[in-house]
FINU-210039 format. One record per atom (N, C-alpha, C, CB): atom name; residue in one letter; x, y, z; residue number from 1. Coordinates in steps of 0.2 Angstrom, whole numbers, plus 2048, in hexadecimal, padded with zeros to 3 digits. Glycine has a CB too. Example, Ala and Ser with C-alpha at 12.3 -4.5 7.8 and 13.67 -1.06 7.14 Angstrom:
FINU-210039
atome_residu_u_v_w_num
N_a_842_7E4_827_1
CA_a_83E_7EA_827_1
C_a_842_7F0_827_1
CB_a_839_7EA_82D_1
N_s_840_7F5_823_2
CA_s_844_7FB_824_2
C_s_840_800_827_2
CB_s_846_7FD_81D_2
//
This chain:
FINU-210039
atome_residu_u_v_w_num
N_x_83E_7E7_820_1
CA_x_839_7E6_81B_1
C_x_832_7E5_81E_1
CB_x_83B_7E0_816_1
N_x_82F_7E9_81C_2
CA_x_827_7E7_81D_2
C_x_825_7E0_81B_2
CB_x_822_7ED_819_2
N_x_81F_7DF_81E_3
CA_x_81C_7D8_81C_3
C_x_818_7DA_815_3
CB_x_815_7D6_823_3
N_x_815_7E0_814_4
CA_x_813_7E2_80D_4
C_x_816_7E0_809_4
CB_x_812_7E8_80B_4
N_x_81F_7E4_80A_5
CA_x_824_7E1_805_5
C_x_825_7DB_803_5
CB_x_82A_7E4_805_5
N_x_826_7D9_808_6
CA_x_829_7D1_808_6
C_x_824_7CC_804_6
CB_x_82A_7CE_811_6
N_x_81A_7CC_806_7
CA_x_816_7C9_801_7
C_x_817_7CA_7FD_7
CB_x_810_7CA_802_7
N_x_818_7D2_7FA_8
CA_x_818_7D3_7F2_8
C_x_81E_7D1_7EE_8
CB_x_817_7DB_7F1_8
N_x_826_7D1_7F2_9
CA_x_82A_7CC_7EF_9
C_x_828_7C5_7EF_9
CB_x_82F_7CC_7F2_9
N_x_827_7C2_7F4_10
CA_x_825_7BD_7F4_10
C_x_81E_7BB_7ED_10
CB_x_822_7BC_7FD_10
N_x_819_7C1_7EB_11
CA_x_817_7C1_7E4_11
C_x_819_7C2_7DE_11
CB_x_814_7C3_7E4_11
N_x_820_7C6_7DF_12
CA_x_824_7C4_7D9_12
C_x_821_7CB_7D9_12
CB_x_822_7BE_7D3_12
N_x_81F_7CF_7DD_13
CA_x_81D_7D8_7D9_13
C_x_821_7DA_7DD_13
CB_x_814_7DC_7D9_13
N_x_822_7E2_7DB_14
CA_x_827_7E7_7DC_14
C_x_823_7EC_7E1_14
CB_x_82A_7EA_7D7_14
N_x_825_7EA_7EA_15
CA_x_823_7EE_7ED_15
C_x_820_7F7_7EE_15
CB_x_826_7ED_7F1_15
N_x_824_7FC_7E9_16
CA_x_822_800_7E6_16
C_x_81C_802_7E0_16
CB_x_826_800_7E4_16
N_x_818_7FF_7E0_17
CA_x_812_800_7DB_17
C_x_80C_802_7E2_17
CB_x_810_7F7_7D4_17
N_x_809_804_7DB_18
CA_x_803_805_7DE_18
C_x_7FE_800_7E0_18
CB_x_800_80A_7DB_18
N_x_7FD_801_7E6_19
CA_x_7F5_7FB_7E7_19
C_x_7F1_7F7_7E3_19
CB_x_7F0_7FE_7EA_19
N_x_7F1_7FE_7DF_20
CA_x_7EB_7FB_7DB_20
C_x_7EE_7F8_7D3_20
CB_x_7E5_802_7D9_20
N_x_7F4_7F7_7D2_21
CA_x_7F7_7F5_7CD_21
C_x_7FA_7EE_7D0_21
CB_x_7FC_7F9_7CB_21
N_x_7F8_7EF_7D6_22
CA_x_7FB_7E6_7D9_22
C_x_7F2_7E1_7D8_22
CB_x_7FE_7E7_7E8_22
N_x_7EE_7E6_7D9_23
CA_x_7E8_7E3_7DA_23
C_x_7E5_7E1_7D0_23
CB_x_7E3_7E9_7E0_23
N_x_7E8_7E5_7CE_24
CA_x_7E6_7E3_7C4_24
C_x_7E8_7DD_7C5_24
CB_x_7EB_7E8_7BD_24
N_x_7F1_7DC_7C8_25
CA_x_7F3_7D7_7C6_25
C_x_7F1_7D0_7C8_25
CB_x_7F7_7D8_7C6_25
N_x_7EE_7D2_7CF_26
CA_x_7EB_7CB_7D3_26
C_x_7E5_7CA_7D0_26
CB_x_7EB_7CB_7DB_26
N_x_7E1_7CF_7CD_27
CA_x_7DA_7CA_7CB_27
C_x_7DB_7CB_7C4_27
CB_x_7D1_7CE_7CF_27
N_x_7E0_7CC_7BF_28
CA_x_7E2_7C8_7B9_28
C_x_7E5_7C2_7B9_28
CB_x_7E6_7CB_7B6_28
N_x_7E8_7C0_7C1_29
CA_x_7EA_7BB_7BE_29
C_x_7E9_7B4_7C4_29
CB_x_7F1_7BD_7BD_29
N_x_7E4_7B7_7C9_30
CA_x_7E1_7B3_7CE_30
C_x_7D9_7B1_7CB_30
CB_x_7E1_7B7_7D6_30
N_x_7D7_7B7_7C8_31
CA_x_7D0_7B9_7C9_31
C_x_7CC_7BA_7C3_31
CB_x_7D0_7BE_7CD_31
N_x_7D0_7B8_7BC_32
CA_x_7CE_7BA_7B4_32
C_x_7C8_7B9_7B4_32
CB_x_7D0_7B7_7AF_32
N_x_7C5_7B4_7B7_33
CA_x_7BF_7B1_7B4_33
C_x_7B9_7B8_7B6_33
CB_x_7BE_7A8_7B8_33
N_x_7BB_7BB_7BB_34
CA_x_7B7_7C1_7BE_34
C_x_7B5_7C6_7B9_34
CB_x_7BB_7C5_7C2_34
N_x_7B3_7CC_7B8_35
CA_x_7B3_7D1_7B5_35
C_x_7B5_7D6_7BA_35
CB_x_7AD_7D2_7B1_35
N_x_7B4_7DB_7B7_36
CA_x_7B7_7E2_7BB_36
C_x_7B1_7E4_7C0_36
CB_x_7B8_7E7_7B6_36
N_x_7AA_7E1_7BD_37
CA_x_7A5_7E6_7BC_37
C_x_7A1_7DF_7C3_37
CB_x_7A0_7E8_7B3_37
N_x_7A5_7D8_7C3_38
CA_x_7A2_7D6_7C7_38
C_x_7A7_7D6_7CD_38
CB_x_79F_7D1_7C6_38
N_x_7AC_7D8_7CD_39
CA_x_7B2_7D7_7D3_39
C_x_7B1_7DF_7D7_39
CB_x_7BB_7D6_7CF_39
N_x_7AD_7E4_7D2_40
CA_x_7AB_7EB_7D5_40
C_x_7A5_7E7_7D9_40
CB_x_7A9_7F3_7CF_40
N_x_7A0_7E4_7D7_41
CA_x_79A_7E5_7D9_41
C_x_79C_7E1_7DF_41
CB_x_794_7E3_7D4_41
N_x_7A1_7DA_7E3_42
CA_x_7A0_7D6_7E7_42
C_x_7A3_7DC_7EC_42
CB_x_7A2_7CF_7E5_42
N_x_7A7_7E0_7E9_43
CA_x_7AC_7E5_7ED_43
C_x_7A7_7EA_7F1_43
CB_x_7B3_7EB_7E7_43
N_x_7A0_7EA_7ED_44
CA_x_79A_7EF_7ED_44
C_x_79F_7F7_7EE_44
CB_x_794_7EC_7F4_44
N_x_7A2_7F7_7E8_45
CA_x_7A3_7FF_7E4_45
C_x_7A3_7FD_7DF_45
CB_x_7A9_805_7E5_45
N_x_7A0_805_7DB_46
CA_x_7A0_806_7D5_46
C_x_7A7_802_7CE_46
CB_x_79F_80E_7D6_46
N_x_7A4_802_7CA_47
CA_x_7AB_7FF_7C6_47
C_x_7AE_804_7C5_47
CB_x_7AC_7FB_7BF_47
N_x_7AD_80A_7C5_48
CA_x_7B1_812_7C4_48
C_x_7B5_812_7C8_48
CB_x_7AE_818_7C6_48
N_x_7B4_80F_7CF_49
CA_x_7B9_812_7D5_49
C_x_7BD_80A_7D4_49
CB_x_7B4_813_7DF_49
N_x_7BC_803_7D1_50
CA_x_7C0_7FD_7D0_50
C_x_7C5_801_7CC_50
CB_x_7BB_7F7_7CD_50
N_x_7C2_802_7C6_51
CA_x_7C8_804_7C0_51
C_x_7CB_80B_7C3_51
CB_x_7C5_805_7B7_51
N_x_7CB_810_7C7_52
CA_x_7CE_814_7C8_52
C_x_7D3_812_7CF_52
CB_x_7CA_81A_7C8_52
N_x_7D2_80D_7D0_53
CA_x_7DA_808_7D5_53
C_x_7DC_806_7D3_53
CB_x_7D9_803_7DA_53
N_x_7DA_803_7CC_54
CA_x_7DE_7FC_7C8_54
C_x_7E2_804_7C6_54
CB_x_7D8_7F5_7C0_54
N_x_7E0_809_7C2_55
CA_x_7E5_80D_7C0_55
C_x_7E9_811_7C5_55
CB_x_7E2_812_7BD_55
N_x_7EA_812_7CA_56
CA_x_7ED_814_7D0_56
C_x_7EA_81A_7CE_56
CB_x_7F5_813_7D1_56
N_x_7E5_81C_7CC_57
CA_x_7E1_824_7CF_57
C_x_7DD_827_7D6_57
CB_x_7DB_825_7C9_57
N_x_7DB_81F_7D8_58
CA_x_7D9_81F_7DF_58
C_x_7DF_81A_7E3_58
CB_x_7D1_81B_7DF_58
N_x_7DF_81D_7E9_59
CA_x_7E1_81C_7EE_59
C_x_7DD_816_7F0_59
CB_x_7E2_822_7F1_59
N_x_7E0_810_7F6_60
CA_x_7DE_80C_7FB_60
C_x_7DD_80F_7FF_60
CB_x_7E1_806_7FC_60
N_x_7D7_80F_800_61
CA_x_7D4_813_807_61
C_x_7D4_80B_80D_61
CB_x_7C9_817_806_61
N_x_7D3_80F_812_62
CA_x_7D2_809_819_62
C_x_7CD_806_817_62
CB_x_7D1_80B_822_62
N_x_7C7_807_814_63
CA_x_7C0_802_814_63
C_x_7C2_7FF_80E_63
CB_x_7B7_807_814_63
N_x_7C5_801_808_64
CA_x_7C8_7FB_802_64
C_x_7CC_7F7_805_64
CB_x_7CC_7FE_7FC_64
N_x_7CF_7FA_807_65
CA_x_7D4_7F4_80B_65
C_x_7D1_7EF_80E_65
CB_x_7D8_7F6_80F_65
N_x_7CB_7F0_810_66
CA_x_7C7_7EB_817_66
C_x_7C4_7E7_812_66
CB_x_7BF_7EF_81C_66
N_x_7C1_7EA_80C_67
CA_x_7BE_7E6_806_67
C_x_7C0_7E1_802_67
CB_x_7BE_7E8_801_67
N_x_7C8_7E5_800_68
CA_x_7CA_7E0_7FC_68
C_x_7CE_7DA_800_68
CB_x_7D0_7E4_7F6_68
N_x_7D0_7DC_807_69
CA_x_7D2_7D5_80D_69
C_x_7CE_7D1_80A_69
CB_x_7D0_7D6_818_69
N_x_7C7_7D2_80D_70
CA_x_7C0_7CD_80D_70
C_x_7BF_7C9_806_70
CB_x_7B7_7D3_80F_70
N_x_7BF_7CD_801_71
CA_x_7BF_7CC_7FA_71
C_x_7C5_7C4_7F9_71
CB_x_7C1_7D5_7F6_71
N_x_7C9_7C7_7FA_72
CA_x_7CD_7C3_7F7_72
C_x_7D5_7BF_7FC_72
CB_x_7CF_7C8_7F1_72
N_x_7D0_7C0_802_73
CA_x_7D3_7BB_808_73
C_x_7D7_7BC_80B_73
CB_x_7D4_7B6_808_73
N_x_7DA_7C2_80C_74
CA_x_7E1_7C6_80C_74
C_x_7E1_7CA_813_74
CB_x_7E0_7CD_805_74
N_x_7E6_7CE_815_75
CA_x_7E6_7D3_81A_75
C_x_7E2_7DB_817_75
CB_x_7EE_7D4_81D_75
N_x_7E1_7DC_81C_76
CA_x_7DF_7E4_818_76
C_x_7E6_7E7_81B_76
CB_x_7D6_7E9_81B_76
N_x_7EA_7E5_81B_77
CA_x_7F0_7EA_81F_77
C_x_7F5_7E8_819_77
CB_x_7F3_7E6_829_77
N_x_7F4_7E2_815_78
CA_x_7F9_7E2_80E_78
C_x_7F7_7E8_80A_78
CB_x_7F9_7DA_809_78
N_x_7EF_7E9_80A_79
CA_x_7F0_7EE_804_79
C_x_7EF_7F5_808_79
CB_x_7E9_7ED_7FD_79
N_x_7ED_7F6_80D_80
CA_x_7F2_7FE_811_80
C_x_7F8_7FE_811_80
CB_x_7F2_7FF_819_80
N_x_7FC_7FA_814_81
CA_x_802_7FC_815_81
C_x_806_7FB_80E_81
CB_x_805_7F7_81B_81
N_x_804_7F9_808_82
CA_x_805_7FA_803_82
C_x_804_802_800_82
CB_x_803_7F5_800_82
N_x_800_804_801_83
CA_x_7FC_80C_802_83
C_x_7FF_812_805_83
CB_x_7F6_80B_806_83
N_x_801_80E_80A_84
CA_x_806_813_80F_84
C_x_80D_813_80B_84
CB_x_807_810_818_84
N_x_80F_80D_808_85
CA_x_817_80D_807_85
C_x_817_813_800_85
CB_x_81A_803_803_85
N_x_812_813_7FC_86
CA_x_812_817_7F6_86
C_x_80F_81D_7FA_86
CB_x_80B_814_7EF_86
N_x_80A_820_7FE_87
CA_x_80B_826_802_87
C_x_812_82A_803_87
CB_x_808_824_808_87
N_x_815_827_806_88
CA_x_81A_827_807_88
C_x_820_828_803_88
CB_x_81A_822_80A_88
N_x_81E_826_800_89
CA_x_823_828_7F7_89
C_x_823_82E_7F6_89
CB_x_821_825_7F0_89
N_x_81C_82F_7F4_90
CA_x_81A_834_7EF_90
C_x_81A_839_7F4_90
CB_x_813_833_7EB_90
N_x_81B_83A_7FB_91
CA_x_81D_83D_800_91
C_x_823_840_801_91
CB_x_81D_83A_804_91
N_x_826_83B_800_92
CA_x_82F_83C_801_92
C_x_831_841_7F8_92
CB_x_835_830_803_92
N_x_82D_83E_7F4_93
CA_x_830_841_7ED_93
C_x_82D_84A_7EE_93
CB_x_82B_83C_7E5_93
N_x_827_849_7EF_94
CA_x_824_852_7F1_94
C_x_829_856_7F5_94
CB_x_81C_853_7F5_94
N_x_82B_854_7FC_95
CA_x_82E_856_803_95
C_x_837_856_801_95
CB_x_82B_84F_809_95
N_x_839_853_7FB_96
CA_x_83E_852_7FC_96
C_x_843_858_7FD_96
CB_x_840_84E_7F6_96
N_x_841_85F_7FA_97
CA_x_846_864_7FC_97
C_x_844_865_803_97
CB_x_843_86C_7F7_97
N_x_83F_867_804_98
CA_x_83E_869_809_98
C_x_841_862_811_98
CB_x_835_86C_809_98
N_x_841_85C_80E_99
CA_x_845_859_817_99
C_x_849_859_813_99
CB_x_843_850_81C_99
N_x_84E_85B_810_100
CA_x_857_85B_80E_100
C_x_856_863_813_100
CB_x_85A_85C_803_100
N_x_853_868_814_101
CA_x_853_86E_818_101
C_x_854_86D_820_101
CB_x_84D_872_816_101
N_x_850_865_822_102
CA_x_84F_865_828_102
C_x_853_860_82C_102
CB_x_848_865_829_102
N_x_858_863_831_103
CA_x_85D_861_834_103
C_x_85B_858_837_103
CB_x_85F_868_83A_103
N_x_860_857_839_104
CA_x_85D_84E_83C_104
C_x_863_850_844_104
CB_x_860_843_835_104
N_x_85D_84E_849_105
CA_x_861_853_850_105
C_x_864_84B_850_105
CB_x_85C_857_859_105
N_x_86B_84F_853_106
CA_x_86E_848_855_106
C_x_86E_843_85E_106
CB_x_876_84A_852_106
N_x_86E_83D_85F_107
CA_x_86A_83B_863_107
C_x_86F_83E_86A_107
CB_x_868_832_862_107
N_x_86A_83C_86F_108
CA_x_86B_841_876_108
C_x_870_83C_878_108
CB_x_863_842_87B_108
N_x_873_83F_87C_109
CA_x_87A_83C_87F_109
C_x_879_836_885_109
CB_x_87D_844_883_109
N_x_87B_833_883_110
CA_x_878_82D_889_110
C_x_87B_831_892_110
CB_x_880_822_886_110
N_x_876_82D_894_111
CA_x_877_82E_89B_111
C_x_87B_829_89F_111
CB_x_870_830_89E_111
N_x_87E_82D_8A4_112
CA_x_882_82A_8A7_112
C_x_880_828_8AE_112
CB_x_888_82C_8A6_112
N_x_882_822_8AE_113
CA_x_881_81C_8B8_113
C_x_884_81D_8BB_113
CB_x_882_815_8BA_113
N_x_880_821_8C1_114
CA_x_883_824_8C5_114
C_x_884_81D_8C9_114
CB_x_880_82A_8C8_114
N_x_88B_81B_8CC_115
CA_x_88D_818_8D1_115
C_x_88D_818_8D7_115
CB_x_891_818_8D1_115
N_x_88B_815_8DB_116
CA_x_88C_817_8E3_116
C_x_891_817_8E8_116
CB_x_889_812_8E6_116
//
């Protein structure tokens, strides 16, 4: 189990969601007193690109991730490697015919010690 998964159990959220549905949920319930428009402005992007992460229409890029670390005292490797894990999904769901086509070689034959 990744360290992603393990924090986000450890938050009671389900390691499958999108980034930006983990992040609604921590500044609704860490961070209410905020608005949108000032948790975009301290992030310095637009609130377009804030509410299109909260919607999972934008992706976590590497420089969000450095943001939202800094923002809200975090790793920027929880919200990548949370990024990657959903990459990765929606990967394996696109790809699925096609690696059921591609063989898995099986491993190379151990080598044997030679004796003297």
């Amino acid at each position: 189990m990744t360290q992603t998964k393990l924090n986000m159990l450890l938050l009671g959220l389900s390691p499958w969601r999108h980034p930006g549905e983990v992040l609604r949920d921590i500044l609704q319930e860490e961070h209410s007193t905020k608005t949108k428009t000032e948790i975009a402005a301290l992030l310095r992007i637009s609130r377009q690109s804030l509410h299109n992460i909260i919607a999972g229409k934008l992706d976590i890029s590497p420089s969000m991730a450095l943001r939202l670390g800094k923002l809200l005292d975090d790793t920027p490797q929880f919200w990548t490697e949370m990024q990657s894990e959903i990459d990765l999904l929606r990967a394996a769901e696109t790809m699925e015919a096609e690696l059921k086509k591609i063989p898995t070689l099986p491993p190379p034959p151990r080598k044997r010690k030679h004796r003297p």
